[in-house]
C-alpha positions in Angstrom: -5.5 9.5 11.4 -7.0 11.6 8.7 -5.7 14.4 6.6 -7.6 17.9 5.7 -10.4 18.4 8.1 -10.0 15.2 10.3 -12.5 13.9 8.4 -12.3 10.2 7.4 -15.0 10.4 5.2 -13.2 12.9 3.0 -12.3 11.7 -0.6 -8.5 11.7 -1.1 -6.4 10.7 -3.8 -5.3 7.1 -3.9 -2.2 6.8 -5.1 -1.2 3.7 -3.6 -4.6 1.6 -5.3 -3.2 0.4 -8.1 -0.2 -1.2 -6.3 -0.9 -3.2 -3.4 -4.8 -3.9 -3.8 -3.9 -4.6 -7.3 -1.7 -7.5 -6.2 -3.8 -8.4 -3.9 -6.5 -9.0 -6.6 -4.2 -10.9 -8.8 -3.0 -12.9 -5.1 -7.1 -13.8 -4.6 -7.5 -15.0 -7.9 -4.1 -18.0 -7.7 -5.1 -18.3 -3.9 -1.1 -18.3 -3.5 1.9 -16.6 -5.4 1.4 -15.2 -8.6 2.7 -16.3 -11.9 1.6 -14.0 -14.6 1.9 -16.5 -17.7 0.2 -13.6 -20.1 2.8 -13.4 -23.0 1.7 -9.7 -23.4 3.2 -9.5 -19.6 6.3 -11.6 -20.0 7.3 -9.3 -23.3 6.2 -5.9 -21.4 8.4 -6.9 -18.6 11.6 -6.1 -20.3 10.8 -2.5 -20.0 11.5 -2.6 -16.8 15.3 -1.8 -15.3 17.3 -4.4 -15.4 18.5 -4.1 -11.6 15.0 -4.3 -10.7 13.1 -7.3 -13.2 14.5 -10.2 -11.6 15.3 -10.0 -7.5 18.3 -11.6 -6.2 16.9 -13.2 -3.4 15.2 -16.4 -4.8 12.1 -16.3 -2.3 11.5 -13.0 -3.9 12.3 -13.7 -7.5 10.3 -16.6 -7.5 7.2 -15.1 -6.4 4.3 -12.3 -7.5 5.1 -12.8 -10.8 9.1 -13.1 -11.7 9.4 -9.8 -9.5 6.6 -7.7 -10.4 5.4 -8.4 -6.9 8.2 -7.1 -5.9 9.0 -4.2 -8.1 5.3 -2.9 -6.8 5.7 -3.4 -3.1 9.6 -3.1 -2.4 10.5 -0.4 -5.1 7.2 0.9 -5.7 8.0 0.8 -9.5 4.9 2.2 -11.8 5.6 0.0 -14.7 4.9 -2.9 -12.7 1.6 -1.5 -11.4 0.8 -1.0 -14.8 1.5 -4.2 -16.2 -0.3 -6.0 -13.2 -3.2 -4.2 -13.4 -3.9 -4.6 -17.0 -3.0 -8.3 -16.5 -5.9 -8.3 -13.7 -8.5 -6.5 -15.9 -7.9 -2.9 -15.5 -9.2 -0.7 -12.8 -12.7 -1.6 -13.4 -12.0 -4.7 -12.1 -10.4 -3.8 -9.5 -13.0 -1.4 -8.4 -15.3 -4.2 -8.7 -12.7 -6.3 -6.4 -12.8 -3.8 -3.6 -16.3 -3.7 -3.9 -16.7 -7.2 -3.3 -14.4 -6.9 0.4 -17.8 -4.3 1.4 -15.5 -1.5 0.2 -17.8 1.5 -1.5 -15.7 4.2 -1.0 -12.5 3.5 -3.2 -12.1 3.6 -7.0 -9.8 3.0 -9.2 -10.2 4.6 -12.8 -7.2 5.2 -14.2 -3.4 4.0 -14.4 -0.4 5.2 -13.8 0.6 8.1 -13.6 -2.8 9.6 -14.1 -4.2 8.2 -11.5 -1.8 10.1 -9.1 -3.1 13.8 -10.8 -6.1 15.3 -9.1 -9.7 14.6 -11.1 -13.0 15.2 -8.6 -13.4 11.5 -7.7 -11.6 9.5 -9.7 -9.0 7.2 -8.2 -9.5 7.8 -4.3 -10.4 6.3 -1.7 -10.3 7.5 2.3 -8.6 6.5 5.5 -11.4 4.8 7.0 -11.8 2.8 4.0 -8.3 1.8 3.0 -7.7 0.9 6.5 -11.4 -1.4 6.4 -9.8 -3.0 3.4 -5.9 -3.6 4.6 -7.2 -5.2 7.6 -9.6 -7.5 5.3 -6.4 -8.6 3.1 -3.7 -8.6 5.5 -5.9 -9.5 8.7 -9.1 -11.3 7.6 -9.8 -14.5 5.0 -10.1 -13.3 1.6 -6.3 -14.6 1.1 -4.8 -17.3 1.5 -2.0 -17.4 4.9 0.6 -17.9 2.7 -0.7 -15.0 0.0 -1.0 -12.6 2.8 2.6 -13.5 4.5 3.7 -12.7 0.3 1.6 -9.2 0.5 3.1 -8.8 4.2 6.2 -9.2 3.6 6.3 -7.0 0.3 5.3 -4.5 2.5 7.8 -4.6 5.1 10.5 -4.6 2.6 8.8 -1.5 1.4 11.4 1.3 1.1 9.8 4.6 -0.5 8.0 5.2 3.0 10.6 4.7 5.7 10.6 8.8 6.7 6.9 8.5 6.8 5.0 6.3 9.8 7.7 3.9 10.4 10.4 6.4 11.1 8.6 7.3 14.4 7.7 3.6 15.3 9.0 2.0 18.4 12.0 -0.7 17.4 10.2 -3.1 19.1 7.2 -3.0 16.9 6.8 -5.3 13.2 5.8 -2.4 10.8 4.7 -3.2 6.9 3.1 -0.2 5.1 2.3 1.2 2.0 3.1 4.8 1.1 1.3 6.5 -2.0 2.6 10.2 -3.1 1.6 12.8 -5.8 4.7 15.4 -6.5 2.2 18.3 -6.3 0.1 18.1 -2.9 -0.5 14.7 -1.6 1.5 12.0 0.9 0.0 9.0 1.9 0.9 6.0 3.8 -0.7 3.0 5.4 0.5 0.8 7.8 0.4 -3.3 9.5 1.7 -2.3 12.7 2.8 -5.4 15.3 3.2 -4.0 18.5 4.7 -6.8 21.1 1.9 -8.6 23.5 -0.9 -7.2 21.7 -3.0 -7.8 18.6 -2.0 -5.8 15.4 -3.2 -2.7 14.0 -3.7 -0.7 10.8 -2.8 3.0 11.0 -3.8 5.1 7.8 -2.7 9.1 7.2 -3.9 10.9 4.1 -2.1 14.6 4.0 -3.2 16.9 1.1 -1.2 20.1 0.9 -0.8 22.1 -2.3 2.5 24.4 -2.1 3.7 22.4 0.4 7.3 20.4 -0.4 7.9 16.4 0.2 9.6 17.0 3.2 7.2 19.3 5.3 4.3 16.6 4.2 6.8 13.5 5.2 6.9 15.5 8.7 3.1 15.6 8.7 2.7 12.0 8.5 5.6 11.3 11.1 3.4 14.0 13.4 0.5 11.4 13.0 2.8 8.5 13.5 3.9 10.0 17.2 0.0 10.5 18.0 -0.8 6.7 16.8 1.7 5.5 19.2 1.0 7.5 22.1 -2.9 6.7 21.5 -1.9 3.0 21.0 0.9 3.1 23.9 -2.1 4.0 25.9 -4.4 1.6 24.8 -2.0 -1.3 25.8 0.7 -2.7 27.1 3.4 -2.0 25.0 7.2 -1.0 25.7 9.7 -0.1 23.3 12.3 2.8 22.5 11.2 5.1 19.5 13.5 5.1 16.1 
């Protein structure tokens, strides 16, 4: 599923990168969960809000770095995203770490916020590619099984895109995704989608529509969400009443 142009080739704006490929590159480097030891880290993490530094479930708080992990995935917090990404080397590294997964159409360039604004190239990526990628991380080798259950399940737990592709999901079907959003023109959202009796699949939708409100572009993606299941409903044997 593609945005402007059905065109999967099209550069859009990434504005999920520096969350979940981020931890993913700080995941591939400890091969299991991440403990951020950098005192620069620890310090900087007291800017974040209190109800959101430390988890209250202890599997969580625990893991991807005393809840950094899961300030990025579950809250999609932008302090974290910052702090992780400096702690991995910046998006120059992890440009260089999608580039290593066969990935040469996303970039990273900038943080946080400014990597949500608009800029010719800079900080996108496409459908085709952040799909290609997803299914490497969540799907292939280049994690560890129990550092891709971590990203997996941040990703379930995910909350800021629940009116996006999941809202139009069959209940039947395991869902973890990703959403990215700028406030002026752009809604994105990935998806691990489990569908009973069948192998998984990733579903990615890239909308970019200047003028157009949150909610009209939320409706966009849940469009795409009711064609992936129909097309996937099609393609196998899968039952299931729609949520």
């Amino acid at each position: 599923m593609n945005g402007p142009a059905n065109n999967p080739g099209n550069p859009y704006s990434a504005a999920v990168i520096p969350k979940t490929l981020g931890l993913a590159s700080k995941l591939n480097e400890r091969r299991e969960n991440i403990i951020v030891k950098s005192t620069q880290i620890e310090i900087e993490l007291k800017v974040l809000p209190k109800k959101r530094r430390i988890p209250a479930d202890p599997e969580q708080r625990n893991s991807c770095a005393h809840g950094i992990g899961f300030a990025i995935l579950v809250e999609s917090d932008n302090t974290a995203a910052i702090l992780l990404m400096r702690s991995a080397g910046g998006p120059a590294a992890l440009t260089r770490f999608v580039r290593g997964l066969g990935d040469t159409v996303t970039r990273s360039d900038r943080y946080e916020p400014d990597s949500n604004r608009s800029a010719g190239v800079l900080d996108t990526t496409s459908p085709k590619a952040i799909a290609t990628t997803a299914q490497r991380l969540l799907l292939g080798d280049v994690l560890s099984a129990g550092a891709r259950a971590q990203l997996e399940r941040g990703m379930t737990d995910c909350k800021p895109g629940l009116n996006r592709l999941r809202a139009v999901l069959p209940v039947s079907w395991q869902a973890a995704d990703r959403p990215g959003t700028s406030v002026e023109s752009k809604t994105n959202d990935y998806a691990l989608v489990r569908p009973p009796r069948r192998a998984p699949l990733i579903v990615a939708v890239y909308y970019d529509a200047p003028g157009v409100g949150l909610d009209a572009r939320e409706a966009v993606l849940r469009e795409a969400g009711t064609a992936f299941v129909q097309w996937a409903e099609f393609h196998g044997p899968v039952t299931g009443s729609t949520r």
